[in-house]
Every structure is written in C-alpha cells, then in structure tokens.
BAFI-3210 file (N, C-alpha, C; in Angstrom, 3 decimals, decimal comma, padded with zeros to 6 digits):
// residues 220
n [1|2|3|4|5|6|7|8|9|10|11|12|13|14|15|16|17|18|19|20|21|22|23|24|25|26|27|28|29|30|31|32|33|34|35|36|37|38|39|40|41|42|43|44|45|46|47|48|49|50|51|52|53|54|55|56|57|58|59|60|61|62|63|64|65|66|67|68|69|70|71|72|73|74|75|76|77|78|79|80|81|82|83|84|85|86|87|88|89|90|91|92|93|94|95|96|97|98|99|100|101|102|103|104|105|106|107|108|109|110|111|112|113|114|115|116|117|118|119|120|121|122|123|124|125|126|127|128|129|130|131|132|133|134|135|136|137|138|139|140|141|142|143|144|145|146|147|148|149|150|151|152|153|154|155|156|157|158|159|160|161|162|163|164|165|166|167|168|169|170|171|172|173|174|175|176|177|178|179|180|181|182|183|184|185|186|187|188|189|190|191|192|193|194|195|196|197|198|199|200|201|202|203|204|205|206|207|208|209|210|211|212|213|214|215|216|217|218|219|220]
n.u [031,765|028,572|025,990|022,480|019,800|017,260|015,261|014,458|012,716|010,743|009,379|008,714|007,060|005,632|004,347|003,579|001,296|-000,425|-000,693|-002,039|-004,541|-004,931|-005,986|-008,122|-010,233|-009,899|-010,511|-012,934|-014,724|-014,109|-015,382|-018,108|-019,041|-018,518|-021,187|-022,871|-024,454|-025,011|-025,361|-024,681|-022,124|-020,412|-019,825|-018,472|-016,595|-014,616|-014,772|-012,752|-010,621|-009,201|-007,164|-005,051|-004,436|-004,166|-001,658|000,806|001,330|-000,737|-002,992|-001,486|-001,908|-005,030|-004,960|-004,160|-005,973|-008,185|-007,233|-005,858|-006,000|-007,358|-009,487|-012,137|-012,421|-009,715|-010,235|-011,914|-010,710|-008,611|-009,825|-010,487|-007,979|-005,847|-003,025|-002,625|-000,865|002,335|003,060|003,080|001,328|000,460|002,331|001,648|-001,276|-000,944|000,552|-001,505|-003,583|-002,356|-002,622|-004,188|-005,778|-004,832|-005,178|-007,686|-008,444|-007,426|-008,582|-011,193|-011,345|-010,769|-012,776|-014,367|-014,256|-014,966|-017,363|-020,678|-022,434|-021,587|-021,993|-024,828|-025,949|-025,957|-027,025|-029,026|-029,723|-030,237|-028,286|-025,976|-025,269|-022,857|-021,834|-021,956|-019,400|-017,500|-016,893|-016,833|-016,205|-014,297|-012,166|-011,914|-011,075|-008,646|-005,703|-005,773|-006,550|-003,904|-001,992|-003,033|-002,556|000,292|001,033|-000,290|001,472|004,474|003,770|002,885|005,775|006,764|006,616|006,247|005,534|003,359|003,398|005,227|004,307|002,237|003,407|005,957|009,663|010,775|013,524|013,944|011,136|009,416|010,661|010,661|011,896|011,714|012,429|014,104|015,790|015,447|016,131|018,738|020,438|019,550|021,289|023,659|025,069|025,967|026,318|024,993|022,167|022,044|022,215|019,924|018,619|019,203|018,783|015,606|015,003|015,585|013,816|011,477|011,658|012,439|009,997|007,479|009,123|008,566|006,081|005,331|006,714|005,255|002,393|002,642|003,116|000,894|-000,910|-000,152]
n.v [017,079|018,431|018,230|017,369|019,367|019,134|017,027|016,884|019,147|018,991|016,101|017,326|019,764|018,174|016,293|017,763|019,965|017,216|016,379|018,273|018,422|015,691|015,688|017,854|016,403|013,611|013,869|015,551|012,959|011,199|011,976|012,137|009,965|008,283|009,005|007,621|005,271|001,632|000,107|001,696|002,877|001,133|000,480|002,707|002,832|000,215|001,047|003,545|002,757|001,344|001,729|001,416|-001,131|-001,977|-002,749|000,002|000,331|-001,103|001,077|003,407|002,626|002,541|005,186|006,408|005,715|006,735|009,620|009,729|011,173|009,851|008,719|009,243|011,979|012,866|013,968|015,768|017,995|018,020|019,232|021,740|022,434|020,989|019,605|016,751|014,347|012,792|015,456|017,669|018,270|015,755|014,417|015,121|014,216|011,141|010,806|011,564|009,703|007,424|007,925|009,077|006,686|006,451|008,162|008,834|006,477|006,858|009,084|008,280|006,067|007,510|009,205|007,497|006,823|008,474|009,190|009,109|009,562|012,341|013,353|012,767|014,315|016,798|016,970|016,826|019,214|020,742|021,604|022,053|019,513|020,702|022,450|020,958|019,045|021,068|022,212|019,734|017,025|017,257|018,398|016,641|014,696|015,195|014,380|012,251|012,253|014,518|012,255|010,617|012,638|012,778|010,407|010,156|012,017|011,290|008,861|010,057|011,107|009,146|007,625|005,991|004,136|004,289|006,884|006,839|005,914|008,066|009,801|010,106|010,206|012,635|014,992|017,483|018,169|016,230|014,044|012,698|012,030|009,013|008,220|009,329|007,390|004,951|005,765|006,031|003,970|002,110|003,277|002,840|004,272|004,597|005,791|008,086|007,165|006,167|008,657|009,813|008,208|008,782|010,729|011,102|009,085|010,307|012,982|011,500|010,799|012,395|014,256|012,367|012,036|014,795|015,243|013,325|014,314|016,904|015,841|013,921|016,632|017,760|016,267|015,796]
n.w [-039,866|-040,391|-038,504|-038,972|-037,278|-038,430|-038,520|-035,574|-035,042|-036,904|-035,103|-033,178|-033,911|-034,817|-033,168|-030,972|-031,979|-033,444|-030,187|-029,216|-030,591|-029,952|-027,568|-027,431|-028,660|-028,033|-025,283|-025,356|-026,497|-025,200|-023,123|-023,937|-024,473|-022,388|-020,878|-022,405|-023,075|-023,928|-027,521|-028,567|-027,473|-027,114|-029,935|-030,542|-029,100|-029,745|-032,243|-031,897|-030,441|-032,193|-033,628|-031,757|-032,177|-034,391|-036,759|-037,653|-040,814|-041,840|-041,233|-042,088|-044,933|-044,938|-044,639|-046,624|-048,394|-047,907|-047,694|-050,138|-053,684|-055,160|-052,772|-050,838|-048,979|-049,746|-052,298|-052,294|-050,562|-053,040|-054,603|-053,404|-053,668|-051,925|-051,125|-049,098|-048,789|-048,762|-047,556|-045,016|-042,785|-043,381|-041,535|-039,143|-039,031|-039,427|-036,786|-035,490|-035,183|-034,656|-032,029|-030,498|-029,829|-027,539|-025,547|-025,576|-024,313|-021,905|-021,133|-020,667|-018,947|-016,429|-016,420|-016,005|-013,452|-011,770|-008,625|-009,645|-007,878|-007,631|-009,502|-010,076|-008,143|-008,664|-011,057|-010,135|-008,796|-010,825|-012,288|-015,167|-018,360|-019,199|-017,627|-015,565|-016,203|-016,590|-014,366|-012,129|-013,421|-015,114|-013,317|-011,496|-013,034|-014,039|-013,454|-014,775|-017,491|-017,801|-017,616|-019,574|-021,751|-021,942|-022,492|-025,540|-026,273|-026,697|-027,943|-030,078|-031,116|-031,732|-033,852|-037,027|-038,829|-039,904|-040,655|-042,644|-045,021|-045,395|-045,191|-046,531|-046,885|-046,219|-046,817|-044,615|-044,671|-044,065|-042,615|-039,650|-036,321|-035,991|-038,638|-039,882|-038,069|-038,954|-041,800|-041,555|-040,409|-042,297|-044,209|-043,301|-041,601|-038,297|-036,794|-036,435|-036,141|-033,977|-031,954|-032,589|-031,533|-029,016|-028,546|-029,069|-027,122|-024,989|-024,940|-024,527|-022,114|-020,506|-020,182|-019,833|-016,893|-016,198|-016,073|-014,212|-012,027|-011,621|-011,366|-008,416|-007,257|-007,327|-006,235|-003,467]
ca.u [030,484|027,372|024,388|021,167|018,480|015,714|013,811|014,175|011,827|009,549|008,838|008,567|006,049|004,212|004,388|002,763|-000,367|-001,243|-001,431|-003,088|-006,057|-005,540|-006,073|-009,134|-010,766|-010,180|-011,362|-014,350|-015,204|-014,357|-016,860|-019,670|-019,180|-019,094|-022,693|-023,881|-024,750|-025,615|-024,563|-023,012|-020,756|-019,746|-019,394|-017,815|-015,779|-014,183|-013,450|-011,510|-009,320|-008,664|-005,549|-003,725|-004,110|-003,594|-000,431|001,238|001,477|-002,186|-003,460|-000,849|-002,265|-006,080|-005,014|-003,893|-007,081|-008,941|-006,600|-005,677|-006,594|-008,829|-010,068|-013,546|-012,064|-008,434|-011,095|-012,369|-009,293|-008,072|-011,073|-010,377|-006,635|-005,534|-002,795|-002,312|-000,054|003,409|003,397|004,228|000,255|000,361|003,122|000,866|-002,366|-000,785|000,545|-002,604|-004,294|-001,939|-001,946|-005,787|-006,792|-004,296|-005,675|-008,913|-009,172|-006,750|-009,362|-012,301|-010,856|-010,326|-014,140|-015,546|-013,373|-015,657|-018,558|-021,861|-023,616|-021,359|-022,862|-026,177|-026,474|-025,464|-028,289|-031,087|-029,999|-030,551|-027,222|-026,591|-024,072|-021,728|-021,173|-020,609|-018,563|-016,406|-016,584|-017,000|-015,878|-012,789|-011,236|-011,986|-010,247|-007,558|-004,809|-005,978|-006,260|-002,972|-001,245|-003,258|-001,576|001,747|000,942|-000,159|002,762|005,394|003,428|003,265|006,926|007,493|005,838|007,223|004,623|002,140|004,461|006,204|002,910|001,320|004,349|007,330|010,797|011,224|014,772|013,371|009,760|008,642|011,450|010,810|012,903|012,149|012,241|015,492|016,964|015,844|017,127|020,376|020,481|019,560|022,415|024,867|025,223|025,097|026,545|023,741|021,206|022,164|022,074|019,121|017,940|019,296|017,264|014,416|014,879|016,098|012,763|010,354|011,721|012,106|008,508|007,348|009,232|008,516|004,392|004,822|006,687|004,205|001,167|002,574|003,193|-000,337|-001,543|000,381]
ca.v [016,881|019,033|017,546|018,177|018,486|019,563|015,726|017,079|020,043|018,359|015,887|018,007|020,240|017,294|015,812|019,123|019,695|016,136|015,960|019,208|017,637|014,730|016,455|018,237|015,367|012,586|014,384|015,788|012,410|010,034|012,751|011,756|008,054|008,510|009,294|007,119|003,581|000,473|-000,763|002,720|002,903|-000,353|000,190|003,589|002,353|000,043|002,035|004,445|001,939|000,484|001,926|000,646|-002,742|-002,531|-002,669|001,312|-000,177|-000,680|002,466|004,366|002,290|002,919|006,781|006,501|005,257|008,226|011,145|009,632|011,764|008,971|009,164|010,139|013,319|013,341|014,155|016,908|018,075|018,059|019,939|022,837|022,821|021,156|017,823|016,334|013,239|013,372|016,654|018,048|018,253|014,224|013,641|015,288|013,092|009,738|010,721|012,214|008,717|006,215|008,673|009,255|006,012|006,424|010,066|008,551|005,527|006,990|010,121|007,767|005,796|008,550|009,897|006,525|006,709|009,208|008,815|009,025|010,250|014,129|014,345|012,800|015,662|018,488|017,342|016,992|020,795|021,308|022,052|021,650|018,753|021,237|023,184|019,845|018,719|021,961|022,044|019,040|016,185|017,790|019,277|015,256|013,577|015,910|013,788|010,746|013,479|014,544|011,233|010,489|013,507|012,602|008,689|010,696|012,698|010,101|007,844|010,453|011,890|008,428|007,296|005,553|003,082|005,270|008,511|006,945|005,384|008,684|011,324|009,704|010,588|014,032|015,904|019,274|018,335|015,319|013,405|012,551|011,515|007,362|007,910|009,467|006,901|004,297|005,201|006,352|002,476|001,199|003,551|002,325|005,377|003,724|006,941|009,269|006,577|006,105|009,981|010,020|007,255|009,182|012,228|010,980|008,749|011,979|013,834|011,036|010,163|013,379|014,411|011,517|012,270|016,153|015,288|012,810|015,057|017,741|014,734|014,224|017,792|018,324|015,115|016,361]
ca.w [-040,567|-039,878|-037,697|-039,378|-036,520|-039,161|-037,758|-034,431|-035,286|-037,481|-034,969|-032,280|-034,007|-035,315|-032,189|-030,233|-032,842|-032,975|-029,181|-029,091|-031,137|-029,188|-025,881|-027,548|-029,145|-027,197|-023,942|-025,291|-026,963|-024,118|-021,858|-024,402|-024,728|-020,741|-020,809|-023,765|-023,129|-024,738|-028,453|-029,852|-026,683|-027,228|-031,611|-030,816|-028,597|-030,069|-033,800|-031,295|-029,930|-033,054|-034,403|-031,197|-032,223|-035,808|-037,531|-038,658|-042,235|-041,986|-040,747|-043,227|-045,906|-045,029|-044,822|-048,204|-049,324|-047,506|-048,393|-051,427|-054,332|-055,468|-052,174|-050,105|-048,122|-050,458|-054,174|-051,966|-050,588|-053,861|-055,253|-053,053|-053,755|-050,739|-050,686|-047,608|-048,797|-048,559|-046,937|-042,936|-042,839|-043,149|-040,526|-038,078|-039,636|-038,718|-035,697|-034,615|-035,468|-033,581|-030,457|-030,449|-028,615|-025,780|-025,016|-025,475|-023,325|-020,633|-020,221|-020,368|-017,699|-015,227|-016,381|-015,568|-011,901|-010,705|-007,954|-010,037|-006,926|-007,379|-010,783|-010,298|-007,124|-009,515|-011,798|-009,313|-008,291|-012,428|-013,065|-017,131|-018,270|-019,636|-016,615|-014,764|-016,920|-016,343|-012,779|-011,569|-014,002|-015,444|-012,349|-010,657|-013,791|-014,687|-013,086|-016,124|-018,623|-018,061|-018,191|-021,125|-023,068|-022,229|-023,658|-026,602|-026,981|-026,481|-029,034|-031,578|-031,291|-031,780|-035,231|-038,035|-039,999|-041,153|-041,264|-044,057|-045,705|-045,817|-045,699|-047,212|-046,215|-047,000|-045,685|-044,240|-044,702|-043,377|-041,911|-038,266|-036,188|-036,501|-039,944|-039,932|-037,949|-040,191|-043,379|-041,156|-039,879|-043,999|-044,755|-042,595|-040,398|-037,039|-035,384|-036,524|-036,224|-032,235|-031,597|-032,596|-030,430|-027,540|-028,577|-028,871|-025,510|-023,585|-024,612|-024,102|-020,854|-019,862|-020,511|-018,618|-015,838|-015,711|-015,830|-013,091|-010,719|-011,436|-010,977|-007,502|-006,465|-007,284|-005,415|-002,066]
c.u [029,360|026,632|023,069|019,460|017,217|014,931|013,723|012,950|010,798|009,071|008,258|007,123|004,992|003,936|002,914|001,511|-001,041|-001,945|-002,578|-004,510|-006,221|-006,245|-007,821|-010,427|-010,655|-010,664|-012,420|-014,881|-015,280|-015,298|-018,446|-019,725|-019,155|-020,708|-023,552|-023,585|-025,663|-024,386|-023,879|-022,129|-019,976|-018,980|-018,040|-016,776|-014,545|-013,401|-012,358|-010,318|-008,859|-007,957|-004,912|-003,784|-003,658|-001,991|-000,053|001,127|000,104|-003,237|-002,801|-001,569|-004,365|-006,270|-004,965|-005,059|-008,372|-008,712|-005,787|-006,261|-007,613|-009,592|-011,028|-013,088|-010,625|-009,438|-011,419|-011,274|-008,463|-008,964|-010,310|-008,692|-005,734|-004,833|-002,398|-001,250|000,812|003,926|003,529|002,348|000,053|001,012|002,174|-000,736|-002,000|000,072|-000,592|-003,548|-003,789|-001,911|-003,479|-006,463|-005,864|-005,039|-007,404|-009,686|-008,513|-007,608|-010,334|-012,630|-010,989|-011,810|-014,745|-015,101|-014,274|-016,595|-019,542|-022,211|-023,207|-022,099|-024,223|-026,527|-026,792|-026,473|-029,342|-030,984|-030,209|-029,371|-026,678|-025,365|-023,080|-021,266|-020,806|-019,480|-017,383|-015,797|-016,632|-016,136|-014,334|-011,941|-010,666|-010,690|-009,053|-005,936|-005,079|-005,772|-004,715|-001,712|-001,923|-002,527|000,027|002,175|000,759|001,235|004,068|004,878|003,514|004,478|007,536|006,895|005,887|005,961|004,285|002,371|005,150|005,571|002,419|002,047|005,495|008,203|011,400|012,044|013,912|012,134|008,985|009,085|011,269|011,828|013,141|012,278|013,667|016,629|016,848|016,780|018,579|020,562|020,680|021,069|024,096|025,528|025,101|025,584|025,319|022,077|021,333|022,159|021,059|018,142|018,189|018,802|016,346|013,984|014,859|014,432|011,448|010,096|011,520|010,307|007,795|007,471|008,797|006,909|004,500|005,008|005,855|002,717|001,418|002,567|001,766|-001,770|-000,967|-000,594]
c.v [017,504|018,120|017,802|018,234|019,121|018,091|016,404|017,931|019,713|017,771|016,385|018,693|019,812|016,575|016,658|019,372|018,201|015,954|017,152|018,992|016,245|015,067|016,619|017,354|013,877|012,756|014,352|014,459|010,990|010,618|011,991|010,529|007,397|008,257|008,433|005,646|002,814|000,225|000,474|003,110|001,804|-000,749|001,370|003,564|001,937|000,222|002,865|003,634|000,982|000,376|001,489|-000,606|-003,083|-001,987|-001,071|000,973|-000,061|000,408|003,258|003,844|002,747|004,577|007,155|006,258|006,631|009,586|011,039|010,914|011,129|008,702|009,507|012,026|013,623|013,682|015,719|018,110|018,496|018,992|021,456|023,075|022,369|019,284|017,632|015,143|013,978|014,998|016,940|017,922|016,121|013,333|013,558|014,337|011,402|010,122|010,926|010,904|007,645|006,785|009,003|007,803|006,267|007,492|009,485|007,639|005,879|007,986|009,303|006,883|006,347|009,071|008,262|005,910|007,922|009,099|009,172|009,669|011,925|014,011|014,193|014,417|016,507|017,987|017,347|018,735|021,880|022,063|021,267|020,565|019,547|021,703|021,965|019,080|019,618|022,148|021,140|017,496|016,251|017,931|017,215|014,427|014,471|014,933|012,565|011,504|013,524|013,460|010,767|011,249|013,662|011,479|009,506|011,546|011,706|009,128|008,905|010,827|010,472|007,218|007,095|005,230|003,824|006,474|008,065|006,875|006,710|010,108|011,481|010,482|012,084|014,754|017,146|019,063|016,773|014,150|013,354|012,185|009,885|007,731|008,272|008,743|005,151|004,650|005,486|004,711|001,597|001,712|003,533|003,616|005,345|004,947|007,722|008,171|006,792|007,682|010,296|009,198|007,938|009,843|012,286|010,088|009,304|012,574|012,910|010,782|011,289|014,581|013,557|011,689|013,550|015,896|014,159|013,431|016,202|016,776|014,931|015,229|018,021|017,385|015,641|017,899]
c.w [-039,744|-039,612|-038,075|-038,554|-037,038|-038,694|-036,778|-034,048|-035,710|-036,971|-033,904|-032,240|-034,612|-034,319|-031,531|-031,014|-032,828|-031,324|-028,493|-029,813|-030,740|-028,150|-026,256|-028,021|-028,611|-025,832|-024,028|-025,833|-026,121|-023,216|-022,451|-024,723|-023,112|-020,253|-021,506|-022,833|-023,844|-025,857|-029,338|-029,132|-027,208|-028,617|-031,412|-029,861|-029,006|-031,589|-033,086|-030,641|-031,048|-033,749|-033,337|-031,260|-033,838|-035,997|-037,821|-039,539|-042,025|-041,962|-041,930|-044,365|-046,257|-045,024|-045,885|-049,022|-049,299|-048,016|-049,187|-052,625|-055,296|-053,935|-051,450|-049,900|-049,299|-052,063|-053,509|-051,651|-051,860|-054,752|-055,185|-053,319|-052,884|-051,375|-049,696|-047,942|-049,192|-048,379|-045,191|-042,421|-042,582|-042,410|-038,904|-037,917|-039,130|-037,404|-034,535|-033,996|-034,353|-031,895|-029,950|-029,368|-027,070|-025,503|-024,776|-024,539|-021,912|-020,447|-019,967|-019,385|-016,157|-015,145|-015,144|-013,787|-010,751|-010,416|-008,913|-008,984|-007,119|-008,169|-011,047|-008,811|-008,064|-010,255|-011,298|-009,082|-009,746|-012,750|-014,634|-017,138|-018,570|-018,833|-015,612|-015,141|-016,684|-014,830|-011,586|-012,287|-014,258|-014,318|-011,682|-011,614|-014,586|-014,746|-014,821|-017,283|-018,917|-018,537|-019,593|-022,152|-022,935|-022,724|-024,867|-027,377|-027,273|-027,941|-030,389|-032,215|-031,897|-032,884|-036,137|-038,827|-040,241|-041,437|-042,625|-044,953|-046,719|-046,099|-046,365|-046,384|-046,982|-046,521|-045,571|-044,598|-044,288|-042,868|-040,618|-038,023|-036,105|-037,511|-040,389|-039,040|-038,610|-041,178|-042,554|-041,153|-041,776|-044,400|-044,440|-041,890|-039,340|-036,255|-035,304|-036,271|-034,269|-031,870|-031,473|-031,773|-029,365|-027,300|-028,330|-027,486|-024,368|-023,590|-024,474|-022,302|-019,763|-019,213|-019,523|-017,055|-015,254|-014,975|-014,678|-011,751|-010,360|-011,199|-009,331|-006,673|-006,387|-006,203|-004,091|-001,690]
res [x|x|x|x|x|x|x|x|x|x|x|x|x|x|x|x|x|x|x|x|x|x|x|x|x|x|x|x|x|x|x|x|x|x|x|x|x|x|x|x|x|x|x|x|x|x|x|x|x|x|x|x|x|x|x|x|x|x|x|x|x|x|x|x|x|x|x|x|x|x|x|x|x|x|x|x|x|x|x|x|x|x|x|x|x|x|x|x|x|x|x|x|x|x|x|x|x|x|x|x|x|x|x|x|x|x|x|x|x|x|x|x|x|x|x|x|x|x|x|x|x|x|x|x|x|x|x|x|x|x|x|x|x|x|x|x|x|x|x|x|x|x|x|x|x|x|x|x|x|x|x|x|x|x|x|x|x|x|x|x|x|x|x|x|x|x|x|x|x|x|x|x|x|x|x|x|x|x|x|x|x|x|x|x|x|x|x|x|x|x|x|x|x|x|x|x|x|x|x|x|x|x|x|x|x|x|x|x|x|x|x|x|x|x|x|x|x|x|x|x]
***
C-alpha cells in the first residue's frame, strides 16, 4: 500500500509562510508596543495574546465569521473574486493566528530585556528609532526572536482546531498533518495515524534542537 505524504507538504509549506508572517509581524509589532505605554499597550496587548488562550474551535469559528462570505473582509474577498475558506490559503490563515502570539510575546520579551540606557544614548546622539531599532535593538534581541520563530513554527506545523473550522479536510489540498492523523485514528488506521505522529515529532523536535545548538554556538 502506497504512503501518501501530500500532508507532509501541505503542512510544511503552511507551516513556513505562516511563520514567515509571523516573524514579520510579530517582531515589528512587539518593537512598537515596546515603545507605547499606558492603556493601548495594555488593550493591544492583550487582543494579541488572545488566541493562545482560547479554544482552536473558537478562533476557527470566529474566522469563519470574518472570511465567511457573509463576512466583513470574506464579502470583500468575495467581491474581488477571492475565497479563502476551505482552501490551502486558509490552512496558512489559522495557523498564522494560533502561532502569532508566541512570536509575539517571545520577541517582546527579549525587546523589553534590553538596558534602556543603550537606546536612550543613541537618542540623545539623535539617532532615528528605526536605525536603532536595526542596529541596536534587533542585533541585542535576536537570540528571543529566534526562539520565538521556532515556538511559532512548531505551533503552526502543529494545528488542528481551526484548520479544520476554516479549511476542512481536503486530500491534496488542505490536509495537514493533525488532520490527517485524525481522520486516520476515526478511521481506524492506527498504523498511518502513528507514522504520522513520528513525523511530525521528528521535525518538531528536530527544529528545536537544530535552533538551540545554533543559539549556543552563537552565545560562545
């Protein structure tokens, strides 16, 4: 019997785009909630950390309401020609979502770990926030960064509730790999269900381990 690793791919490369707009969007957005204080750190704060406490079912279900074709953003979307539900477009959408606060509070972490006195210097000598931000902020909190986007990756490769919610189980189009070892497991396939557990345990663990031995090489 043939092995079909079309999940393996799908979540791989829904995996890799999500954390690539995690990376980009939870960096730059924990830098500017860095800087902000008072009551819209504190609001915007906590909306960004608020898919890791809710339920997948919940989140898939409020996506559905969004990029629904009844809708806010899914009427528009739909205007221009564009569906995002149950398509490869919507595996990457809820993974992007449950993987967004780790990336987000693990860079904002690492921002809020650095001395205040480098970056108040660099602005008495009128250097701009963007360039300290590049050469001074970033370079300091890279180490948090990076473990942040390997929590992100790991969480998205590994994404069931609101992948099914918002992409259904589609062979060759939007089957991950939890999703394919559910229905394997519903369908009484316990060999192909455990294979796939090992797969996806091999490349989370592995991942993990690669970014920590490159963390310490870079710490030495």
């Amino acid at each position: 019997m043939n092995f079909d690793f079309t999940p393996l791919w799908i979540s791989g490369r829904t995996a890799l785009v999500a954390t690539i707009i995690c990376f980009f969007l939870g960096t730059i957005t924990a830098w500017i909630l860095t800087l902000k204080k008072g009551k819209v750190q504190v609001i915007f704060d906590g909306l960004f950390i608020l898919p890791m406490v809710l339920p997948p079912t919940v989140l898939g279900f409020f996506l559905l309401l969004i990029f629904g074709k009844n809708g806010p953003i899914g009427k528009l979307l739909f205007y221009l020609g564009i569906n995002v539900i149950f398509s490869w477009p919507a595996t990457v959408l809820a993974a992007f979502v449950v993987a967004f606060p780790l990336m987000y509070k693990t860079a904002r972490g690492a921002f809020e770990q650095i001395d205040s006195n480098l970056l108040n210097a660099a602005r008495t000598l009128g250097v701009s926030e963007w360039r300290i931000f590049w050469t001074i902020t970033l370079p300091l909190a890279w180490h948090g960064i990076a473990s942040g986007t390997v929590l992100a990756f790991t969480r998205a490769i590994g994404e069931f509730g609101a992948t099914l919610m918002i992409a259904g189980n589609i062979p060759g189009k939007t089957q991950t790999i939890p999703i394919a070892i559910f229905f394997a497991v519903e369908g009484g396939d316990m060999n192909k269900a455990l294979t796939w557990v090992v797969i996806i345990f091999v490349i989370s663990l592995t991942v993990i381990l690669v970014t920590n031995f490159w963390t310490n090489q870079k710490k030495d």
